[in-house]
N, C-alpha and C positions, 0 to 999 in steps of 0.2 A: 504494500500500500504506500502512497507517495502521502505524506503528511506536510501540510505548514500551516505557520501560525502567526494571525496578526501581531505585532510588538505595541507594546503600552507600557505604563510609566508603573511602575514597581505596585504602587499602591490599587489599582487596576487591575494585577498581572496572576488570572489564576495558578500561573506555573513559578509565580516569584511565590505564591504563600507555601507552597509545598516543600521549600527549602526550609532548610534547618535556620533556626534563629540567631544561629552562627554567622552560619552562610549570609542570611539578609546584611546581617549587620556590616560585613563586609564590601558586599556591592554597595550601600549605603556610602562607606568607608572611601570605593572608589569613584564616589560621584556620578555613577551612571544615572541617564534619566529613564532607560527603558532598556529592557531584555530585546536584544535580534532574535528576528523570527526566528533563526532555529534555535535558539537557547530555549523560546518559548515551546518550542515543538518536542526539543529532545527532554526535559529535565520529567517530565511527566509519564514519557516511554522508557527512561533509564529506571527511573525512581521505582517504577514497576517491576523490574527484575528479572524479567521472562527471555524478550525478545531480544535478538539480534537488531542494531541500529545502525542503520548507513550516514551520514551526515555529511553533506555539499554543500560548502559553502566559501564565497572568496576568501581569498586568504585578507587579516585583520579584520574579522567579521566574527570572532569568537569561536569558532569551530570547540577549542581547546578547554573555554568554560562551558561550551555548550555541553560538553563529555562528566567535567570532572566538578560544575558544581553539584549534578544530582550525585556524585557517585562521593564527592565529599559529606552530602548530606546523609547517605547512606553509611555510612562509615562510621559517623560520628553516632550512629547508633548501632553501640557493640553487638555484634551474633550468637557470642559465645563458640566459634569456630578460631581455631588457632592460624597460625601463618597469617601471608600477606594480604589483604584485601581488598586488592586492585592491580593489576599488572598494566602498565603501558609500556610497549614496544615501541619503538624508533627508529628510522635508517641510519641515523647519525650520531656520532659521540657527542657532536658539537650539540644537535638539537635537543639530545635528551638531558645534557648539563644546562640546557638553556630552559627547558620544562620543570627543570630542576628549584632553581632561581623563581620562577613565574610561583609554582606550589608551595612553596617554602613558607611563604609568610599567611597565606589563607590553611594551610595543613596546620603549621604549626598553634594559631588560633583556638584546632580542631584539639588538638593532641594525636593528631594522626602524624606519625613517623614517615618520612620520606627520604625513598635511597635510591640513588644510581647502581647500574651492576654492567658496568662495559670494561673494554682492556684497560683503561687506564686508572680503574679503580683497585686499590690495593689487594695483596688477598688477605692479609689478616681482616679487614673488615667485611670481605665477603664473607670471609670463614665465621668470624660472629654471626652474619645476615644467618645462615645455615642455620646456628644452632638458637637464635632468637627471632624468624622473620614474623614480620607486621607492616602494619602500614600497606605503602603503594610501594609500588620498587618500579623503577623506570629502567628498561632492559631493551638490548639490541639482539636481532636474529639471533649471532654468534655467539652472543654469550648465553644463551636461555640453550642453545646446541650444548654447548659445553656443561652446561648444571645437567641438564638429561643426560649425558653420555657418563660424565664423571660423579655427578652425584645421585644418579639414580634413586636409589633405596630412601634418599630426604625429601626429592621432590610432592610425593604424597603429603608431607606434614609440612614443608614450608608452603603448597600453594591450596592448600582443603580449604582455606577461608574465601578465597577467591571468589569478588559476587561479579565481577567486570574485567575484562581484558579488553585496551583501546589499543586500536592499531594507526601510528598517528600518519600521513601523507600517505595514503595507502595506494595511490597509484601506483610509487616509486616501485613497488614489491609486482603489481600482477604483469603477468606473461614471462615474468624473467625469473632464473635457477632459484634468485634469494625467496621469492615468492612462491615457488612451490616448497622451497624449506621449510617457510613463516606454515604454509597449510598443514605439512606435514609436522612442526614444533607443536600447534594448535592444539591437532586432533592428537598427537602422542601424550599433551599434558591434561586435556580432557580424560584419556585413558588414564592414567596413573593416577585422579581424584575421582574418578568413577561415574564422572555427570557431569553434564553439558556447562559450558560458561558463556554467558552471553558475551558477544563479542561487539563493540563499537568501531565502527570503519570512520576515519576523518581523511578527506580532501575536498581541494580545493579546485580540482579538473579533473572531473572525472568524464569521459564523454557518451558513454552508456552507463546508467545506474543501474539496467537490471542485472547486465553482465558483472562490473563489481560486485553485487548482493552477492552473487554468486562463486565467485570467488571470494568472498567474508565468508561465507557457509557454504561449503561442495556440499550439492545436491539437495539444499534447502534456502536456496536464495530467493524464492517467492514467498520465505517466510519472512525474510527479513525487512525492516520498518525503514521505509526510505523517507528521509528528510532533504526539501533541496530548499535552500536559502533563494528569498528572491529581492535580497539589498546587497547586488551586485550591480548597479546601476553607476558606473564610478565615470567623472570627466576625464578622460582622455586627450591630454596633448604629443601630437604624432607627429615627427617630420622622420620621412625617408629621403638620405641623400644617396646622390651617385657618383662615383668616380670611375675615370680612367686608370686602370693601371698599363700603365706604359711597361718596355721591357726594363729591365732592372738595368743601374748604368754598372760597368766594371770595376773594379777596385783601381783607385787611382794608387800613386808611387809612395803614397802617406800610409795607407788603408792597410794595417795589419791583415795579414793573411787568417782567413776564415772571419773577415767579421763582419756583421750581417746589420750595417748601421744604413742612413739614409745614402750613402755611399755609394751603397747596390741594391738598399731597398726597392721593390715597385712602385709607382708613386702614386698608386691605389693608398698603401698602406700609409704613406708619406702625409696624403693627404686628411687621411682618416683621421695621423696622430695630430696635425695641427688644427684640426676643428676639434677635437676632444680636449686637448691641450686649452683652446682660449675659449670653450663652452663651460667646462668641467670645475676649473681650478674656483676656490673661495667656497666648494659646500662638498656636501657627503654622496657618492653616486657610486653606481655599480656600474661596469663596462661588463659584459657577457662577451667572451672571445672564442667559445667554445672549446675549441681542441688547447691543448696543458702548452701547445708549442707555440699557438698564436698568443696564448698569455703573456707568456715568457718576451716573445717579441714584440707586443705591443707596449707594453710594461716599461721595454730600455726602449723604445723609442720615446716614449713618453717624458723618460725620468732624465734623459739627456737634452730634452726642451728645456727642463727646468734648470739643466747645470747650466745649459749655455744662455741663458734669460736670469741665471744667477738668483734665483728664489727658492725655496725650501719645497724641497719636494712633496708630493701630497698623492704620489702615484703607487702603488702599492700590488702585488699578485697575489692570488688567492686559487691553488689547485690541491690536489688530493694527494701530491706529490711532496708540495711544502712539509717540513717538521711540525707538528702539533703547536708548537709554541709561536712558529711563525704562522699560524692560520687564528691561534685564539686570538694573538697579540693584532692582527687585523681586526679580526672582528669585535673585537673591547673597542679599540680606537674606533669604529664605525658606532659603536651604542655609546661612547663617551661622546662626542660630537663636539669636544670642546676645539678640537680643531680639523681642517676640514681636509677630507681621505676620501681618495676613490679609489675601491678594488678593482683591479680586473681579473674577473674569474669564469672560471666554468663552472659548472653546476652543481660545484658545493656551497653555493650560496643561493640555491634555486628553492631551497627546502625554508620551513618556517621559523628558522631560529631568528630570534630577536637582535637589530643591528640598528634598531633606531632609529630617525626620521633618514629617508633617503629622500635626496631631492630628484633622481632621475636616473631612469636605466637606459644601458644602451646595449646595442645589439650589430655587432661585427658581420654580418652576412648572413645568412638562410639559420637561423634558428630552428632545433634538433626535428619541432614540431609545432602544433598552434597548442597542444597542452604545457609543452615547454614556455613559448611564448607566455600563456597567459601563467603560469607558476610566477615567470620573472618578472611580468609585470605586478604582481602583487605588491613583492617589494617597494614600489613608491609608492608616495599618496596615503600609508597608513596615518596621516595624522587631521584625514579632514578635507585636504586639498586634493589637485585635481593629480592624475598618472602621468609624470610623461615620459616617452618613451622618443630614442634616437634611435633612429637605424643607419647600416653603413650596407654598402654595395658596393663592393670594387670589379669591375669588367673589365676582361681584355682588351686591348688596345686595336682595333681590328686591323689586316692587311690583305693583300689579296691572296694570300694562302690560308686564309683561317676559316676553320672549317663550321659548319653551319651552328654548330653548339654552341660556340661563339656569339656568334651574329646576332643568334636567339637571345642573347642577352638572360637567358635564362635562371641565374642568380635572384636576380631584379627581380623577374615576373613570381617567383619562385618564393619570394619576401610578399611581395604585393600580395599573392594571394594565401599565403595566411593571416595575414594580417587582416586581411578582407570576413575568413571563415572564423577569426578572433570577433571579428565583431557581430557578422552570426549568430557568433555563442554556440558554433561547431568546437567540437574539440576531439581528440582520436578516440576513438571506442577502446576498452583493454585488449588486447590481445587474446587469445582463446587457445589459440594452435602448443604444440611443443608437447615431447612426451616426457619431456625431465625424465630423463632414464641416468642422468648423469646425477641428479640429487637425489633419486632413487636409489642412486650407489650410494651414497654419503648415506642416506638415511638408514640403508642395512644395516650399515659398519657401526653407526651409531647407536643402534637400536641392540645390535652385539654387545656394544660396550655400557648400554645402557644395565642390561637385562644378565652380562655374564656369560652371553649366549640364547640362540633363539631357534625353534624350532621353524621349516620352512613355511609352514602354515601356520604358525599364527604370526611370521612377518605380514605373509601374503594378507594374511585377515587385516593386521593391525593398520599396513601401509595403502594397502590395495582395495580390499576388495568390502572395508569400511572405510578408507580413509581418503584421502584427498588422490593418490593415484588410481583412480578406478577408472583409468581409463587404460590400465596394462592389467591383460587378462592371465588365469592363469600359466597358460603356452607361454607368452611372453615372459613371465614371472620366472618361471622354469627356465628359458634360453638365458634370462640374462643372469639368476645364479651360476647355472653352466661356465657363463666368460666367467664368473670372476673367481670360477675357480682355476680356471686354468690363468687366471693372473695371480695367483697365489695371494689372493683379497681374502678371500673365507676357504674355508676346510670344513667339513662336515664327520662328525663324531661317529661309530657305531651305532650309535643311538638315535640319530639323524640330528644331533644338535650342531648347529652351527656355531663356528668360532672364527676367529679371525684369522686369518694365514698371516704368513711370518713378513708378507710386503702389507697386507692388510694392518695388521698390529702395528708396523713401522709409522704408517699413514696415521694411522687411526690417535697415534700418542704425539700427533707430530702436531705444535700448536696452529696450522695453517688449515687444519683438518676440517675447524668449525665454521670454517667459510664455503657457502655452495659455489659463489664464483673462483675461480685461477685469479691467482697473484703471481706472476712473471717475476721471477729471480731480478733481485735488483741491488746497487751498489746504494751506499751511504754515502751523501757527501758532507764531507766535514770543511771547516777549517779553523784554527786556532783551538782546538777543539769544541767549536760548535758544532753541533749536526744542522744542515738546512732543511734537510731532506733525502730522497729515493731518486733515483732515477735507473729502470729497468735501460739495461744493454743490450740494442738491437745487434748495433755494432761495436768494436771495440774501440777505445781511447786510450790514447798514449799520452805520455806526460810530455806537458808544451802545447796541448790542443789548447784549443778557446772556448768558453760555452759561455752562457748567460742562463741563470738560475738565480730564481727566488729575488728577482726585478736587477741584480747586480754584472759585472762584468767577469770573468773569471779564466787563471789558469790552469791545466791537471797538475802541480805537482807530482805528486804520486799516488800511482794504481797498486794496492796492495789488494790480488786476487782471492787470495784466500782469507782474511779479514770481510772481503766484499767493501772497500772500506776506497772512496775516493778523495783525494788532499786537495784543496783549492786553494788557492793567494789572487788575490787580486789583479787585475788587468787592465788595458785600456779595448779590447776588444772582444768580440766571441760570435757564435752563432745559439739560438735557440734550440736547445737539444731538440731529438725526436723520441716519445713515446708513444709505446703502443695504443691500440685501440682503434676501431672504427668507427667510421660516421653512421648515424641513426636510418635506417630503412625510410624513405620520403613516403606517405599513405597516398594510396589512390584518388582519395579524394582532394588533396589539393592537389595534383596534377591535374584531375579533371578541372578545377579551380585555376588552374593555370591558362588551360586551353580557352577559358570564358573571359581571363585577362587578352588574353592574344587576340580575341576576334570583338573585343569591346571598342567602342573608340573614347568611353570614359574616361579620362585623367586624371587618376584618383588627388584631392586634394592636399594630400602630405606632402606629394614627392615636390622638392626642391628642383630647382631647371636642369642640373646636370643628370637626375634619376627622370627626367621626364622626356632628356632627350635620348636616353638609354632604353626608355621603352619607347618611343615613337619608334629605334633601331630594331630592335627586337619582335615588334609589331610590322612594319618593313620587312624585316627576313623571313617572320612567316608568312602573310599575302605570295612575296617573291617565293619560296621556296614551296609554294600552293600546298601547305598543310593542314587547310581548312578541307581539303578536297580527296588527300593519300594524305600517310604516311609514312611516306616512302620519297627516300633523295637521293637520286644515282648522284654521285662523289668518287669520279674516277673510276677505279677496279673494284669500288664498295658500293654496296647500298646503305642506306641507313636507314632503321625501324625508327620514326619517332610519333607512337600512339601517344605519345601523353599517359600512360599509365602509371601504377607503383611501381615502387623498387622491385617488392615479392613477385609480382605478377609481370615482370621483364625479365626474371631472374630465371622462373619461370619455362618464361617463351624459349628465354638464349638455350636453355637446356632441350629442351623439344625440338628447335632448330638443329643444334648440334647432332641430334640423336638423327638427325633426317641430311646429315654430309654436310651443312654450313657453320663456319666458324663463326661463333657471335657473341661479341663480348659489350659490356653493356658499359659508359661510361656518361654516368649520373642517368638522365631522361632518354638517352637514346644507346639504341642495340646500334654498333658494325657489325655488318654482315661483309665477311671478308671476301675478296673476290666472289661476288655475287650481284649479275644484271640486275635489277629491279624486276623481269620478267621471270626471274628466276626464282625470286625471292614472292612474286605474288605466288607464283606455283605450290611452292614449299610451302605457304600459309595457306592454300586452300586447302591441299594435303590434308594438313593438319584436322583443319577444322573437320572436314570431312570423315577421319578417324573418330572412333571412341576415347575417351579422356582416358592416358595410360596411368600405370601403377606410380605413384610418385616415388616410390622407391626403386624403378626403372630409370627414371631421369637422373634420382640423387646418387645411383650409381658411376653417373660417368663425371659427378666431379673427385676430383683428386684429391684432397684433402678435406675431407668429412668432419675432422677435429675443432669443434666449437668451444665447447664445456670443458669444465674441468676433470671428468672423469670420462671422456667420451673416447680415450683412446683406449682406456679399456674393454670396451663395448666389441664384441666380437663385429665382423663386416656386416652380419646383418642387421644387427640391434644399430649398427651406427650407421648405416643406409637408413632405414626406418627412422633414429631418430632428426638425422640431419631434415626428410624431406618433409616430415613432420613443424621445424622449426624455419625451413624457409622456404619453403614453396607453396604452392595455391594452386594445383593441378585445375580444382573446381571454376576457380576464378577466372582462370586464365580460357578455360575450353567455353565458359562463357561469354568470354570477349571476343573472342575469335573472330566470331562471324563478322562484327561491326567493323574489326580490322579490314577484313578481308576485303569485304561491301566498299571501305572504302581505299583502300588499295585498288580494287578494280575498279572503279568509279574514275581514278586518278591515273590511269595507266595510258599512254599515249597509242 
């Protein structure tokens, strides 16, 4: 059922009197004139105690009182049940020290105890939480892994009191490994207290509700009580700009070798840092750069404006790579405000830890998603005033060998139409697909170590066939015991008891274990003996390279390999290291969004005249290259597929092509078909269409490295064909588009 509820002034407010006289006194305390509708929605459905609660709402809109005043209310009236009395989970260390801070002072009112339990919490005091828990305890994935694997036989008595479990940004978790862990920690700790716990879901973009419920409860998400906030109504100020990036110029006879200043900058990038530079400087702002390397490089361009303009710099980075101390030590400075910081980060500032009035976000190029976008635009504007938000676009510099992707301007259009479906109030639906066989393996091993050992059938029962993988039957259940025993994961007793095997037990004791994602082997870098941070080694570095880390310049002194341990001193030059990871899958719907950009002749009001004359370019190359009409651009000895569709469903096709003799590799929105007519190429696509939709684990056969997850190289060929085609492909999708391809492929055919 979707629920909401008008907001009114406290004295008014049937769901303000159902709080605890504590509680009132409190909001009283904070001055509010009236509960947000979903405070008013949810405090009457928690107070209750039965139901599962979904809660939507913008972020600074109370999502987080909306959860924990009824459950503070609840609380503060004893059960007579021992252990903790409320669990909240978090993706982040930062956020749940920040939840921390926020509870502290309305808890402690209560006499309600409140505790963090992540890695950087001591363990003598975990070890007390053990043998004393109460209270809330605010807990991440990996470590509530680790109390179930290692403290097994406690978990019954520290969590029997347990009347609520919140789960807070609960987007961050569905479709992905950590997310089917979170399912699987859930239903494991239901099991060991013997009855259900209502569970409270909080975000702030969600873009199907039913499907989240659903994922908050496998296989009872039409029970769950949907709440969606409707004071989301926020002013919005928008400019998108554009630039040229020209080629990069050479290093001139000054210009230290490898260093990656405006020197030989693009002058995209150039451009970017001198509007951000004389926009930014004097208040508190966020720069979104996406990838940990355009941080890094945005960061010294920025910080080298201010050395050479002789003013105190106020530019700062912020990734997942920086030392802990350098990520608080930002983010304090951002909630102190007394002088004025802009981070530039990726998207560990995308989540809702408190950082204080921000006066403006900005966004370096095609943002991950339009649920990413509106996450990051939350951040400004919590104090009352309006969002605003900067975008950047830097485009190729065009010439007469640039090939139509180019031309398309595609970046640009590609910005514009999320932007466009942000204001829609579209946002991605969660994911559905993926058979997590790889946190399947983790949660055996665990469940081993939970239990001592486990018989196959009552995994299968616990994990499977009540739990959250019920979508691996028991054939499958069977094949993938099978691999792992031949990886010497588990071993099986006379008795049929399962145990760890001697690679299994290594894993299983090894502290990296309680993570469902891969962590990439990574070096330390220090200097003076500071640590700054990680950086994973694609490739290797000698002492005398140049890098730029954690916004500074830097040389290698010394690579000590076996410490994992790298020496920095100071420089005048460097390049922005490279780490791993990949860019986010683009959704079908704003490519479809894209195509109603291109055939518009609207000008959307934000864009500045340099992003305006970048789409008139781009609008221009599609008329000229008649993509309103095919899909199809003979370029030489190639063709080029450009439907406008998703990532998944290109990814897709290029494999169904390939299966059928043509090479096709996909580069952003458009498939090359390598040496292939256009005549050839509509051929092969009627073909297709014409077939029945094949096994998708025939296609994910013919790619070559199948290894996603972190456990997926254990997976025997077929579990890991199965799971790969499961996690990126759309056989369905794709055999559904076909025709429309097709239709207009031949429509376009000379």
């Amino acid at each position: 059922m979707t629920t909401s509820a008008p907001s009114g002034s406290e004295s008014g407010s049937r769901s303000f009197d159902l709080l605890h006289p504590t509680v009132q006194r409190w909001i009283w305390q904070q001055r509010w004139t009236a509960l947000h509708d979903a405070q008013e929605a949810a405090i009457p459905a928690i107070l209750a105690g039965a139901d599962d609660v979904l809660i939507s709402a913008a972020t600074a809109s109370g999502k987080t009182e909306a959860a924990f005043l009824p459950i503070c209310s609840a609380l503060a009236e004893p059960s007579g049940a021992g252990g903790f009395g409320a669990v909240y989970i978090g993706p982040l260390k930062a956020l749940i020290n920040d939840q921390f801070g926020r509870l502290e002072e309305l808890c402690g009112l209560l006499e309600i105890p409140v505790h963090k339990w992540h890695g950087d919490v001591d363990a003598a005091r975990k070890a007390r939480l053990v043998r004393q828990a109460a209270g809330i305890v605010l807990i991440t994935p990996e470590s509530l892994e680790a109390l179930l694997a290692n403290r097994g036989t406690r978990v019954p008595s520290m969590f029997q009191g347990v009347r609520h479990i919140v789960i807070d940004e609960l987007h961050s978790f569905i479709g992905t490994e950590r997310g089917a862990q979170l399912r699987s920690l859930l239903h494991r700790l239901e099991l060991a207290v013997r009855r259900r716990i209502p569970r409270i879901g909080l975000s702030a973009t969600l873009g199907d509700m039913r499907a989240a419920a659903e994922f908050l409860r496998p296989a009872g998400g039409e029970r769950v009580r949907l709440i969606e906030s409707s004071s989301d109504g926020q002013e919005l100020r928008l400019q998108l700009k554009g630039f040229l990036d020209d080629a990069p110029r050479p290093p001139g006879p000054r210009t230290p070798a490898g260093d990656q200043s405006e020197d030989i900058a693009g002058g995209g990038g150039r451009a970017i840092a001198d509007h951000l530079f004389a926009v930014l400087r004097g208040s508190n702002n966020l720069v979104f750069a996406n990838a940990r390397q355009n941080v890094e490089y945005f960061t010294d361009l920025l910080v080298r404006r201010g050395e050479q303009a002789g003013v105190p710099n106020e530019f700062i980075p912020h990734h997942g790579n920086l030392s802990k101390e350098l990520r608080e030590d930002t983010e304090a400075r951002l909630k102190d405000g007394s002088l004025p910081v802009t981070a530039v980060c990726t998207s560990t500032l995308e989540m809702g830890i408190d950082i204080g009035s921000i006066a403006s976000v900005a966004q370096i190029g095609p943002p991950p998603g339009v649920a990413a976008l509106r996450q990051r635009l939350g951040r400004t504007g919590r104090r009352g005033g309006p969002a605003t938000l900067r975008m950047y676009a830097a485009e190729r510099e065009l010439a007469l060998s640039s090939p139509p992707q180019d031309e398309l301007r595609v970046q640009l259009v590609q910005m514009i139409a999320v932007v466009d479906l942000l204001l829609d109030r579209w946002c991605e639906p969660p994911e559905a697909g993926g058979l997590h066989l790889s946190t399947l393996v983790q949660q055996i091993l665990s469940l081993i170590s939970q239990h001592g050992g486990v018989l196959p059938q009552d995994a299968y029962q616990a994990l499977c066939a009540q739990g959250p993988f019920q979508h691996v039957g028991p054939g499958l259940f069977k094949t993938l015991l099978h691999d792992l025993g031949q990886a010497d994961f588990i071993r099986q007793e006379k008795d049929g008891l399962l145990l760890h095997g001697e690679e299994g037990e290594r894993i299983a004791n090894h502290y990296t274990f309680y993570a469902a994602f891969h962590a990439p082997e990574e070096y330390r870098l220090v200097t003076t003996g500071h640590t700054l941070g990680s950086l994973p080694l694609a490739h290797p570095l000698a002492p005398g390279s140049l890098m730029i880390f954690a916004g500074r310049r830097w040389r290698i002194a010394a690579v000590d390999p076996r410490a994992k341990v790298i020496e920095l001193a100071p420089a005048g030059g460097g390049n922005a290291p490279a780490f791993t990871g990949v860019a986010a899958d683009v959704h079908d719907r704003i490519r479809t969004e894209m195509r109603l950009v291109y055939e518009s002749d609207t000008v959307p009001v934000y864009l500045d005249s340099g992003a305006q004359r970048l789409l008139a370019e781009g609008r221009d190359a599609y008329r000229r290259l008649n993509l309103a009409r095919t899909p199809l651009v003979d370029w030489g000895n190639d063709t080029l597929l450009i439907p406008l569709r998703g990532d998944t469903l290109m990814n897709t096709l290029a494999l169904a092509l390939h299966q059928r003799g043509i090479s096709a590799a996909r580069q952003g929105a458009v498939l090359i078909l390598a040496d292939t007519a256009p005549r050839h190429a509509i051929d092969a696509l009627t073909a297709l269409a014409a077939e029945p939709p094949p096994a998708p684990e025939s296609l994910a056969a013919l790619v070559p490295d199948q290894v996603i997850e972190k456990y997926d190289d254990v997976l025997g060929e077929e579990l890991r064909t199965l799971a790969y085609a499961a996690r990126k492909l759309d056989v369905a999708a794709t055999w559904a588009a076909l025709p429309d391809i097709v239709a207009a492929a031949e429509a376009g055919a000379p």
